[in-house]
DSSP file (Angstrom, degrees, kcal/mol; ACC not computed):
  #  RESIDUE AA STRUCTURE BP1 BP2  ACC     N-H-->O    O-->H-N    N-H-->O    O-->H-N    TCO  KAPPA ALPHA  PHI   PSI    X-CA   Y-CA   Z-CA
    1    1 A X              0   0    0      0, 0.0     4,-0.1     0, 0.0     0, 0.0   0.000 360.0 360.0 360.0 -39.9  -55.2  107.6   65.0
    2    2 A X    >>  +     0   0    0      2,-0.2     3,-2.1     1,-0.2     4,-1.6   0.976 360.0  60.6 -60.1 -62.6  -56.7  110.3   63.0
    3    3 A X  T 34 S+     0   0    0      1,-0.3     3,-0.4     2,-0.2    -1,-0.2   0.855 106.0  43.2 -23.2 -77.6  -56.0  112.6   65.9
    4    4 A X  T 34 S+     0   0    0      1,-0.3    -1,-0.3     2,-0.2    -2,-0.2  -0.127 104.5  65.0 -73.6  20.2  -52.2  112.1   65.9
    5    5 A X  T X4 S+     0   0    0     -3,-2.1     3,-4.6    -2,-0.1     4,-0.4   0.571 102.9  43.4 -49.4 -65.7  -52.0  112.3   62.4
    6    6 A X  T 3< S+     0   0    0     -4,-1.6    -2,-0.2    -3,-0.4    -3,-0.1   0.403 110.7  60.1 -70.5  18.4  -53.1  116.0   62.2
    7    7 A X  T 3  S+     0   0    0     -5,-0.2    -1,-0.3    -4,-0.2    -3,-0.1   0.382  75.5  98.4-111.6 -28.6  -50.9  116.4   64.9
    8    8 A X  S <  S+     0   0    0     -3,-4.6     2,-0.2     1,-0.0    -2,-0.1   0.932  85.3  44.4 -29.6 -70.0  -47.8  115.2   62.7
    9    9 A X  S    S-     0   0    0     -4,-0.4     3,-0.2     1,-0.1    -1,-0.0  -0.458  79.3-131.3-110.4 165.8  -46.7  118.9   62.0
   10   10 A X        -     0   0    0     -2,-0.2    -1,-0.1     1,-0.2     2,-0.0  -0.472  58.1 -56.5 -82.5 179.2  -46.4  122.0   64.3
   11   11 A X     >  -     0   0    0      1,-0.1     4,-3.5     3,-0.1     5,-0.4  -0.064  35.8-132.5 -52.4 140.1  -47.8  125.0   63.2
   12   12 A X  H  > S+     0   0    0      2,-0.2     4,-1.7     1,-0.2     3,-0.3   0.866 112.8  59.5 -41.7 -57.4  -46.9  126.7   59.9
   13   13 A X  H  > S+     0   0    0      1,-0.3     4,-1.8     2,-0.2     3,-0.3   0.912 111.5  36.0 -14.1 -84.7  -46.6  129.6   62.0
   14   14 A X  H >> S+     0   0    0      1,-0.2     3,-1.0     2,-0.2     4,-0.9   0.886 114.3  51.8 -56.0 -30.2  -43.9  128.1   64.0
   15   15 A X  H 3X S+     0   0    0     -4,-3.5     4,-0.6    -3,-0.3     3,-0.4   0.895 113.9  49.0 -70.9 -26.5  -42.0  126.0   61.4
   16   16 A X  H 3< S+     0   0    0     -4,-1.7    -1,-0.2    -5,-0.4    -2,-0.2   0.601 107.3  54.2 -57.9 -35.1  -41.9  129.4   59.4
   17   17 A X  H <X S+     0   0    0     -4,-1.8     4,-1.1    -3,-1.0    -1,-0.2   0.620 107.5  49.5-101.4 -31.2  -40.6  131.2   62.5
   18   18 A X  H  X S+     0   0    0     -4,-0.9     4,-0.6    -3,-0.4    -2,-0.2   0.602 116.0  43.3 -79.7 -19.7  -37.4  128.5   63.2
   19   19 A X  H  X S+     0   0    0     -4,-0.6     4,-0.9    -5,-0.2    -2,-0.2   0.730 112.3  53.4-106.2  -4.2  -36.3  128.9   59.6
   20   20 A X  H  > S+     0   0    0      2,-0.2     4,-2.3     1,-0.2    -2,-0.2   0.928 109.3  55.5 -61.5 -49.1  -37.1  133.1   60.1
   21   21 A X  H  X S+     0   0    0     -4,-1.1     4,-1.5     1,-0.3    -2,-0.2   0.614 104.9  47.7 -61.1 -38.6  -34.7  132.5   63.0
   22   22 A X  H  <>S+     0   0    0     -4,-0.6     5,-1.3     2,-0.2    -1,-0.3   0.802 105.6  55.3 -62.8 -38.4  -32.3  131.2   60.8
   23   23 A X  H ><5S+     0   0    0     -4,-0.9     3,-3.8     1,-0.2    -2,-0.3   0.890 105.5  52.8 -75.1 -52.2  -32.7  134.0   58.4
   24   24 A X  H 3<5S+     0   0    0     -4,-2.3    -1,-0.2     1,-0.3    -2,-0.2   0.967 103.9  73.2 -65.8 -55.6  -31.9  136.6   61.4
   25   25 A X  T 3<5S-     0   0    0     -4,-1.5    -1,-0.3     1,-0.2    -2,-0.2   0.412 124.8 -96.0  10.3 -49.8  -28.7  134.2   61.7
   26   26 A X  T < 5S+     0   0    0     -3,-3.8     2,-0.3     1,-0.3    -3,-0.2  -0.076  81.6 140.6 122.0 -43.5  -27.0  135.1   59.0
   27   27 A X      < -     0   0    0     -5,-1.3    -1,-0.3     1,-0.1     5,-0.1  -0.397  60.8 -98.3 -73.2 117.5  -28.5  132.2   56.8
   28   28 A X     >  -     0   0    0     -2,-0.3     4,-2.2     1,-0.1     5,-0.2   0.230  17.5-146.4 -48.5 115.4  -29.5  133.0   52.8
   29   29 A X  H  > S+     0   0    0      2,-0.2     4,-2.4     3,-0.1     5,-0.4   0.947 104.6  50.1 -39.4 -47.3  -33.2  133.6   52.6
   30   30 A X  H  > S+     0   0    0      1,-0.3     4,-3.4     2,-0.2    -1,-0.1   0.959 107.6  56.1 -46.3 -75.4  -32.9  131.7   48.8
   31   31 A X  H  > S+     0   0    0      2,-0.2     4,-1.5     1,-0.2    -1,-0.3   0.689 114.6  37.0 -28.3 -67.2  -31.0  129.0   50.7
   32   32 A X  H >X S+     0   0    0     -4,-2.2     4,-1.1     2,-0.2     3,-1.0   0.939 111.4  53.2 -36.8 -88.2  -34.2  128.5   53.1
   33   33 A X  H 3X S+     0   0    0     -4,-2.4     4,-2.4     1,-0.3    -1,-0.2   0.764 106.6  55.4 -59.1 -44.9  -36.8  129.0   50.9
   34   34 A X  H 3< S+     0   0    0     -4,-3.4    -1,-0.3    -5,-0.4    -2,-0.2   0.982 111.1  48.2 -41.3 -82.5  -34.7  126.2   49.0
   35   35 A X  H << S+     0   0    0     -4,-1.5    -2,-0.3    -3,-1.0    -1,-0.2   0.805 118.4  37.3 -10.8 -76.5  -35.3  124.2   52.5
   36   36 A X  H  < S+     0   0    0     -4,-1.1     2,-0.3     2,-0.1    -1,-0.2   0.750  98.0  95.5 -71.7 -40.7  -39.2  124.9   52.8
   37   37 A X     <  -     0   0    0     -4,-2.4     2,-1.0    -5,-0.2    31,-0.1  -0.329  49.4-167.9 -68.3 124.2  -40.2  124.7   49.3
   38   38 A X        -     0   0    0     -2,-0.3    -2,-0.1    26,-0.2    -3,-0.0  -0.903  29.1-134.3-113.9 106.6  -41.6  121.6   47.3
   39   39 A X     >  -     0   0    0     -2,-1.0     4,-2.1     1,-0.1     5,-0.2  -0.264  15.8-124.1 -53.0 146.5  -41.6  122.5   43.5
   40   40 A X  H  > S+     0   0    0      2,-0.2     4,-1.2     1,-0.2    -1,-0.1   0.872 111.6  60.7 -67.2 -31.8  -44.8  121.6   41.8
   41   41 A X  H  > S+     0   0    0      2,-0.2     4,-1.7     1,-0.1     3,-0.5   0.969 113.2  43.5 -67.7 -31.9  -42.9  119.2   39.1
   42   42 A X  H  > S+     0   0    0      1,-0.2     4,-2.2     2,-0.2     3,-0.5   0.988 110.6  48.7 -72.1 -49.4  -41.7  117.1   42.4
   43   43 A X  H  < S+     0   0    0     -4,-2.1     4,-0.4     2,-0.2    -1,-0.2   0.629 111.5  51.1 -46.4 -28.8  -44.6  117.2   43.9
   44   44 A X  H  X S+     0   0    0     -4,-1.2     4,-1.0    -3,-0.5    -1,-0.2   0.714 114.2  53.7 -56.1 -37.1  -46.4  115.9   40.3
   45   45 A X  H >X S+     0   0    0     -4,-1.7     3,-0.8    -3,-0.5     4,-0.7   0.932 102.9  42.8 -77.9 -50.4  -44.1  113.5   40.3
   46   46 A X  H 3< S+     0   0    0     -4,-2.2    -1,-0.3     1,-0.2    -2,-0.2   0.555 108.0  62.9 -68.0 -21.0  -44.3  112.1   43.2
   47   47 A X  H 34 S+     0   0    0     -4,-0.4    -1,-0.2    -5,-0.2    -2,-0.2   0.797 111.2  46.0 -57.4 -50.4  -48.3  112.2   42.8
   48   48 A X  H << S+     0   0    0     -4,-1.0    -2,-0.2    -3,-0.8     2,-0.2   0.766  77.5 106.1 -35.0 -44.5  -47.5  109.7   39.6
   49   49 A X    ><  -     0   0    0     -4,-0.7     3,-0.7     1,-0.1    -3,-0.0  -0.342  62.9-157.9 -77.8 118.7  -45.2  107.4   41.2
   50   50 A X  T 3  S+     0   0    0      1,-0.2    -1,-0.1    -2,-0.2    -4,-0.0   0.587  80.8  82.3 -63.3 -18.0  -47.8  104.1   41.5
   51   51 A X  T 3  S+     0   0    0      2,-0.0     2,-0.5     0, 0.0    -1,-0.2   0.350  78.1  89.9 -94.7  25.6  -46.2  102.4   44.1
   52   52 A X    <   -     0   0    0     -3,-0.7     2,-0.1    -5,-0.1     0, 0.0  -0.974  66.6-145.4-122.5 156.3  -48.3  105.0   46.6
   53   53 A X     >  -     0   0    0     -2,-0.5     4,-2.7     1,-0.0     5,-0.2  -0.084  35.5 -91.0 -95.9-170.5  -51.6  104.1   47.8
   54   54 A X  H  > S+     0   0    0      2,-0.2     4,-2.8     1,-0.2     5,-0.2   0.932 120.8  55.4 -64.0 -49.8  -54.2  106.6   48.3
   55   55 A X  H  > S+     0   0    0      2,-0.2     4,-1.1     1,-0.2    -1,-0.2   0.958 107.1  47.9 -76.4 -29.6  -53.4  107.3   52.0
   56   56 A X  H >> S+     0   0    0      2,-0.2     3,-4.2     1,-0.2     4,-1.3   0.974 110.5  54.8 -78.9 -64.1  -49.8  108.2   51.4
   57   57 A X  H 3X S+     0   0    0     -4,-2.7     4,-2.7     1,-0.3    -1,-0.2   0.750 107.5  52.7  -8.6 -58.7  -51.1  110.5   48.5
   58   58 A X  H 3< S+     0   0    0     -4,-2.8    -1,-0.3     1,-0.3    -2,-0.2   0.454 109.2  43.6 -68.8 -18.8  -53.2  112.1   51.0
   59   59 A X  H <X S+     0   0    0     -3,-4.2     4,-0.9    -4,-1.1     3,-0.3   0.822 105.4  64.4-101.6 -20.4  -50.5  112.8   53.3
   60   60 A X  H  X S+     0   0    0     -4,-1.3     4,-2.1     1,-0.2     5,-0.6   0.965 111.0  44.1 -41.8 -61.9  -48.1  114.1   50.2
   61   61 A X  H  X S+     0   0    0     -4,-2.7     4,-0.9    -5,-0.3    -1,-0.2   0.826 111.3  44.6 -90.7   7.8  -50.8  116.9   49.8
   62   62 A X  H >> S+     0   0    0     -3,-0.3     3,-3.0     1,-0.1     2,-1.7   0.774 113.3  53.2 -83.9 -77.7  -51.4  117.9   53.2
   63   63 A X  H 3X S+     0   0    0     -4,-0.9     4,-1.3     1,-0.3    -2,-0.2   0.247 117.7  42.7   6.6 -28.8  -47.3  117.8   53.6
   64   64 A X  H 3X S+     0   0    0     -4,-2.1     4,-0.9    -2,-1.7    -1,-0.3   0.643 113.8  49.2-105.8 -43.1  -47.4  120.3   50.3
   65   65 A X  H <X S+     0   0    0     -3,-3.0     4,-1.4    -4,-0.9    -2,-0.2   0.971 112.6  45.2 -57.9 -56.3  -50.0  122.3   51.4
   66   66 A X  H >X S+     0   0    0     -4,-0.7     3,-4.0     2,-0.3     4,-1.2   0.980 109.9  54.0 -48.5 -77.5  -48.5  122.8   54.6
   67   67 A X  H 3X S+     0   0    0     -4,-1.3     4,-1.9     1,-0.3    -1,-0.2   0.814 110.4  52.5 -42.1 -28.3  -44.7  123.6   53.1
   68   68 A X  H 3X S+     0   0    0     -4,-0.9     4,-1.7     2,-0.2    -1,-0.3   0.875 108.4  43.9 -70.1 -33.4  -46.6  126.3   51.0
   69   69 A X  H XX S+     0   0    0     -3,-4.0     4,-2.9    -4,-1.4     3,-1.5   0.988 119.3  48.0-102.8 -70.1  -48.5  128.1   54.2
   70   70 A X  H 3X S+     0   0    0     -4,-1.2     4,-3.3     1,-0.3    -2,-0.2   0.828 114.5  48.0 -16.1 -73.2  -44.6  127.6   55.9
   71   71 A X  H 3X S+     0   0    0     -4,-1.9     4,-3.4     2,-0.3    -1,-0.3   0.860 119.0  37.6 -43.5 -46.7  -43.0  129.3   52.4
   72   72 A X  H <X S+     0   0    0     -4,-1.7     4,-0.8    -3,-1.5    -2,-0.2   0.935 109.7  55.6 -95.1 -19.5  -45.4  132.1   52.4
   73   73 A X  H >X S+     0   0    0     -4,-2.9     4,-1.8     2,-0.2     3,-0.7   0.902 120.1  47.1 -66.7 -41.7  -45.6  132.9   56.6
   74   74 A X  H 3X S+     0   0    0     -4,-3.3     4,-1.6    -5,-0.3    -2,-0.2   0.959 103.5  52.5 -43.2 -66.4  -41.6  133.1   55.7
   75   75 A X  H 3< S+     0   0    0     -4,-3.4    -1,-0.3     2,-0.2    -2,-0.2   0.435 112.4  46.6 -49.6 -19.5  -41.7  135.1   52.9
   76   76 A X  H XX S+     0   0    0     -4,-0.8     4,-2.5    -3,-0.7     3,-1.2   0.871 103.9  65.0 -80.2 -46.6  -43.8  137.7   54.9
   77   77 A X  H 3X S+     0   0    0     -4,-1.8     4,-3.1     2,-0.2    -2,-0.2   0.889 112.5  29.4 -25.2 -73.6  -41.5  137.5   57.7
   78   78 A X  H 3< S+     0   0    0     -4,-1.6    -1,-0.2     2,-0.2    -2,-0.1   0.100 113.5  57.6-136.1  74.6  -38.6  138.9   55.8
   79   79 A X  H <> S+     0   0    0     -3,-1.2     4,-1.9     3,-0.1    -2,-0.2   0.538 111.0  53.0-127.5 -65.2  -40.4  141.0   53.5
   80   80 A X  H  X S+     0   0    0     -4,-2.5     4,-1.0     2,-0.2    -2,-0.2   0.953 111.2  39.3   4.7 -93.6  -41.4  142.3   56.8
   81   81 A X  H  X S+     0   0    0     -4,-3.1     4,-1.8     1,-0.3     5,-0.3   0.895 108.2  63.4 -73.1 -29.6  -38.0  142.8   58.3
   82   82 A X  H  > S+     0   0    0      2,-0.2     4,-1.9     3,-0.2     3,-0.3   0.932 113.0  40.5 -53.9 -29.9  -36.4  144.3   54.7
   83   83 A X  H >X S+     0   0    0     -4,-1.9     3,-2.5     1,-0.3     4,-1.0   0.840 114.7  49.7 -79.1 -88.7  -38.9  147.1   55.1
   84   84 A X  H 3< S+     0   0    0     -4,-1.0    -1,-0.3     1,-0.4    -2,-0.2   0.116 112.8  42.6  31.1 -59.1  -38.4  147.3   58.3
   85   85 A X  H >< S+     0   0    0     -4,-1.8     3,-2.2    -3,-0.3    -1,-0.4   0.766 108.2  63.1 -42.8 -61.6  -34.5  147.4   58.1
   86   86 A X  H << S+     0   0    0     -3,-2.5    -2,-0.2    -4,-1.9    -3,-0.1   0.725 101.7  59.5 -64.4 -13.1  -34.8  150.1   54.9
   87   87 A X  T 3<        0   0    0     -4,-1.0    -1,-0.3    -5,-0.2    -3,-0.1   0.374 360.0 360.0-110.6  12.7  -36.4  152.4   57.5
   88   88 A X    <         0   0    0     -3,-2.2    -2,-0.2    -5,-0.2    -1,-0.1   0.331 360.0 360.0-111.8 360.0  -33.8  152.6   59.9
């Protein structure tokens, strides 16, 4: 079971690379980043909330961790392609 848990989400790489895809699209980086992003007061909150047990806690912060690695492999992405674009 433990297996197919850490198995839940693809790589950051790739989930970072479908919402990139989006970005080339046409679709508002802000808007995305919106998408990818868990604010730290929701994420507090939801850490509060008593009626989760320990193991659902424990998948909240890999699930937070993860959307952070996603957020910043984006953010490189097209940080990346503005330069990249300003030099042609």
């Amino acid at each position: 079971m433990t297996t197919t848990r850490k198995q839940e989400f693809h790589s950051p790489q790739t989930e970072a690379a479908l919402f990139f895809g989006l970005f080339l699209k046409g679709h508002s980086a802000d808007a995305l980043r919106a998408q990818i992003d868990v604010p730290p007061k929701l994420f507090e909150k939801w850490m509060r909330a008593r009626e989760y047990d320990h193991d659902f806690r424990k998948q909240l912060r890999r699930m937070y961790v993860y959307r952070k690695q996603v957020l910043a492999i984006f953010d490189s992405l097209v940080m990346t392609s503005q330069t990249q674009n300003a030099w042609h």
